[in-house]
KEKE-3310 file (N, C-alpha, C; in steps of 0.2 Angstrom, whole numbers, plus 5000, padded with zeros to 4 digits):
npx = (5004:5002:5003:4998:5001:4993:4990:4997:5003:5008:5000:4991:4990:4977:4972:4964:4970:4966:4972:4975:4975:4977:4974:4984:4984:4984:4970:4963:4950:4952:4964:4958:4952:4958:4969:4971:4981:4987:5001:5018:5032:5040:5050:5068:5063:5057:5046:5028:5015:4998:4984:4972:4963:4955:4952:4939:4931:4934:4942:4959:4966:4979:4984:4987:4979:4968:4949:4954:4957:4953:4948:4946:4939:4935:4926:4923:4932:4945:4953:4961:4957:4961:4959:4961:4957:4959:4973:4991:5007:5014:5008:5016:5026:5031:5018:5013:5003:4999:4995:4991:4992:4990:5006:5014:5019:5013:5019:5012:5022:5025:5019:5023:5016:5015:5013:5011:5013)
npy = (4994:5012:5028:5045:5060:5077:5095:5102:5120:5136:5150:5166:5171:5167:5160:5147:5129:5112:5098:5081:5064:5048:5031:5019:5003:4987:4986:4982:4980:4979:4986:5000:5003:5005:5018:5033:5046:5064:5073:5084:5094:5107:5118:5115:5109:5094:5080:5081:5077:5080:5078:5065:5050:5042:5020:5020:5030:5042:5058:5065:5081:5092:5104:5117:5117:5115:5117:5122:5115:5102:5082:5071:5056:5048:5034:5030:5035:5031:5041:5051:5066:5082:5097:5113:5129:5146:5149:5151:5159:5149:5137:5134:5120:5104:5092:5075:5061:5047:5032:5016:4999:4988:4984:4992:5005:5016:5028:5044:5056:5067:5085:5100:5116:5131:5147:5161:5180)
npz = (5000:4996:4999:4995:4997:4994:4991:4997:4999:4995:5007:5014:5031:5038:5029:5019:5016:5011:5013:5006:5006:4996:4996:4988:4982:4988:4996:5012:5021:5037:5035:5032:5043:5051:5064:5057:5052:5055:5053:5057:5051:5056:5050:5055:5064:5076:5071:5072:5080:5073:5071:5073:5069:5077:5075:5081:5078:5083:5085:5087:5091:5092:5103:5096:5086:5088:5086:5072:5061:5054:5052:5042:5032:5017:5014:5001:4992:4997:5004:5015:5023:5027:5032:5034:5043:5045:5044:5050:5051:5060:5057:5044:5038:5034:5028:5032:5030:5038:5041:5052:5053:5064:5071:5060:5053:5040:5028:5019:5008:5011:5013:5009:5016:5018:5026:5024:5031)
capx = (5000:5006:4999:4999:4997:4995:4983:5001:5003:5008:4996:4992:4988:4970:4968:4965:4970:4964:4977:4973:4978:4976:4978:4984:4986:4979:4966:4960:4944:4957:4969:4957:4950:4966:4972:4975:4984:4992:5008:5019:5039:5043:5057:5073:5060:5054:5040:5025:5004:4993:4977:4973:4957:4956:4951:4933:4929:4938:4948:4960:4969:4986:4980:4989:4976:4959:4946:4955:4959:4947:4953:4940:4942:4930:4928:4924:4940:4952:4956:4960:4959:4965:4954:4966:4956:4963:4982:4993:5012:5016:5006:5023:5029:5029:5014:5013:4999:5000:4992:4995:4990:4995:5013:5015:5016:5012:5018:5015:5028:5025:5017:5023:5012:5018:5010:5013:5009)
capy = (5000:5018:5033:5049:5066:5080:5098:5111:5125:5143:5154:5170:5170:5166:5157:5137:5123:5105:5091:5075:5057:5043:5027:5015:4996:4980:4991:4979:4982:4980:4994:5007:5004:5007:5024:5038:5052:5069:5073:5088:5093:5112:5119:5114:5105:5085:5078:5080:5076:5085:5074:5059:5046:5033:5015:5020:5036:5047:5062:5072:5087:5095:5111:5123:5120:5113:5124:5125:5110:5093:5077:5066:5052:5048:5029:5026:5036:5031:5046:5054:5073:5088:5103:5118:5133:5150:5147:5156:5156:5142:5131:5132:5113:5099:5087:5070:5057:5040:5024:5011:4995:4982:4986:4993:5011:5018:5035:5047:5057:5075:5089:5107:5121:5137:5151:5168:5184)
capz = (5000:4997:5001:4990:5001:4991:4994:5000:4995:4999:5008:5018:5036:5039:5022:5021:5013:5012:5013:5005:5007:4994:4998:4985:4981:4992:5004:5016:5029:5041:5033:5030:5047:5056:5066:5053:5058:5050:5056:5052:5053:5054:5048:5059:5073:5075:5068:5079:5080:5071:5069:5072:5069:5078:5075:5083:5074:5086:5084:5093:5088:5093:5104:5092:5080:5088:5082:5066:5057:5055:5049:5040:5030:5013:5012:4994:4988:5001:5005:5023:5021:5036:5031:5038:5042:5050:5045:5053:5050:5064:5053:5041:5038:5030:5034:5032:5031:5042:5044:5055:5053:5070:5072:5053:5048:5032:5027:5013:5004:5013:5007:5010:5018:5020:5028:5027:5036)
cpx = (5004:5003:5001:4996:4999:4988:4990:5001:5005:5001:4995:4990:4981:4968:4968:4967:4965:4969:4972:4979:4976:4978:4977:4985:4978:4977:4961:4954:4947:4962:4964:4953:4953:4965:4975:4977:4987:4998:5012:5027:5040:5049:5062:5068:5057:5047:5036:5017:5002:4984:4977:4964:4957:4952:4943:4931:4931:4941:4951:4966:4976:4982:4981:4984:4969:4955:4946:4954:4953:4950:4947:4944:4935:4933:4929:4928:4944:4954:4956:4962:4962:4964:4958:4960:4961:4970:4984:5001:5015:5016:5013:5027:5027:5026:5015:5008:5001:4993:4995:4988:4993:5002:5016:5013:5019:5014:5015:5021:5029:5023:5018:5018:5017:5016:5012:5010:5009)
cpy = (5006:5022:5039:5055:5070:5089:5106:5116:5130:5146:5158:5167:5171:5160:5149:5134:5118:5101:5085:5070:5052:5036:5021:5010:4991:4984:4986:4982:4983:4987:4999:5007:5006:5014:5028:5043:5056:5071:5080:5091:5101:5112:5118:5110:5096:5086:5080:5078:5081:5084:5068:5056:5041:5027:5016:5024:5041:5051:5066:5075:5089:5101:5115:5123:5115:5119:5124:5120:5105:5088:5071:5059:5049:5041:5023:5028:5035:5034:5048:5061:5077:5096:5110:5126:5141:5150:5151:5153:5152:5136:5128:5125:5110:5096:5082:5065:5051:5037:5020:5006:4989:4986:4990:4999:5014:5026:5038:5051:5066:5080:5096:5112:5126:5145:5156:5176:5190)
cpz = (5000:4996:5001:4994:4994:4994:4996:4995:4997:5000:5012:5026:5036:5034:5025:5017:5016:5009:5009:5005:5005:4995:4992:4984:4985:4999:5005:5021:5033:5041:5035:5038:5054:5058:5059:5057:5052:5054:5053:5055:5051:5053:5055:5067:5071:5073:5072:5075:5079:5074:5069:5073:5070:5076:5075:5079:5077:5083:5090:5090:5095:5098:5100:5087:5081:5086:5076:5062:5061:5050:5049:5036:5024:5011:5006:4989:4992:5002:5011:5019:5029:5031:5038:5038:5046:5052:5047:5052:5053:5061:5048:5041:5034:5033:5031:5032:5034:5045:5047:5058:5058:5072:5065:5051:5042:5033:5021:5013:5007:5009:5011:5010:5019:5020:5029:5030:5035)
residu = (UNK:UNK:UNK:UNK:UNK:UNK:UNK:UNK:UNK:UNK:UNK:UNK:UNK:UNK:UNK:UNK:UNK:UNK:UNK:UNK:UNK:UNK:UNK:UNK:UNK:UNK:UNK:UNK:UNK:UNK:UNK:UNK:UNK:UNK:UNK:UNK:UNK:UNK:UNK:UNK:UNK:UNK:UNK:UNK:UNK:UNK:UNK:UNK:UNK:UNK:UNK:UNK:UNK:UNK:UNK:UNK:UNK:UNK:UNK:UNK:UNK:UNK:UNK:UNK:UNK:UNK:UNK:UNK:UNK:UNK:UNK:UNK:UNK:UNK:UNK:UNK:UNK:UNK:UNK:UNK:UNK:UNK:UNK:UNK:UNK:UNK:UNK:UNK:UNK:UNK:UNK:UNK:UNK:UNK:UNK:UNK:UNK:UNK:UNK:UNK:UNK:UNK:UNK:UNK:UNK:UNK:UNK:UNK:UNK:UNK:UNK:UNK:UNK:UNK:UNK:UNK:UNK)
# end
């Protein structure tokens, strides 16, 4: 399976994007019913938790951007989206897509945001 983020973009302060995340190959009941999650790696800092969907249909957010951002998931395009409102230039990083299937995670390939002010 591999899984195709794409959605960045340049944008001002307040503006939005929408992230997507395609997921392609042998997609299991099991797989797509797994923990997604967004993820995201500013400039010079570690990866860290944006968004996440659990197993059961939960979500939980980062504080820096509850309110802001929502993280859904459309099951008959395989897709996980992260719907970015009221960016602000902290938002600035590369983000990530991630599944995790058992012990086995999936990344995407990272997609740049860049918000400026």
């Amino acid at each position: 399976v591999q899984l195709q983020a794409s959605g960045g973009g340049s944008v001002q302060a307040r503006g939005s994007l929408k992230l997507s995340c395609a997921a392609r190959g042998m997609i299991t009941s099991v797989f797509w019913g797994s923990r997604m999650a967004w993820y995201r790696q500013p400039p010079g800092k570690q990866r860290e938790l944006v968004a996440e969907l659990t197993s059961d249909g939960n979500t939980n957010y980062q504080d820096a951007v509850k309110g802001r951002f929502t993280i859904s998931k459309n099951n008959s395009r395989k897709s996980v989206y992260l719907q970015m409102n009221s960016l602000e230039p902290e938002d600035t990083a590369v983000y990530y897509c991630n599944i995790i299937e058992g012990s086995r995670h999936y990344w995407g390939q990272g997609t740049q945001v860049t918000v400026s002010s």
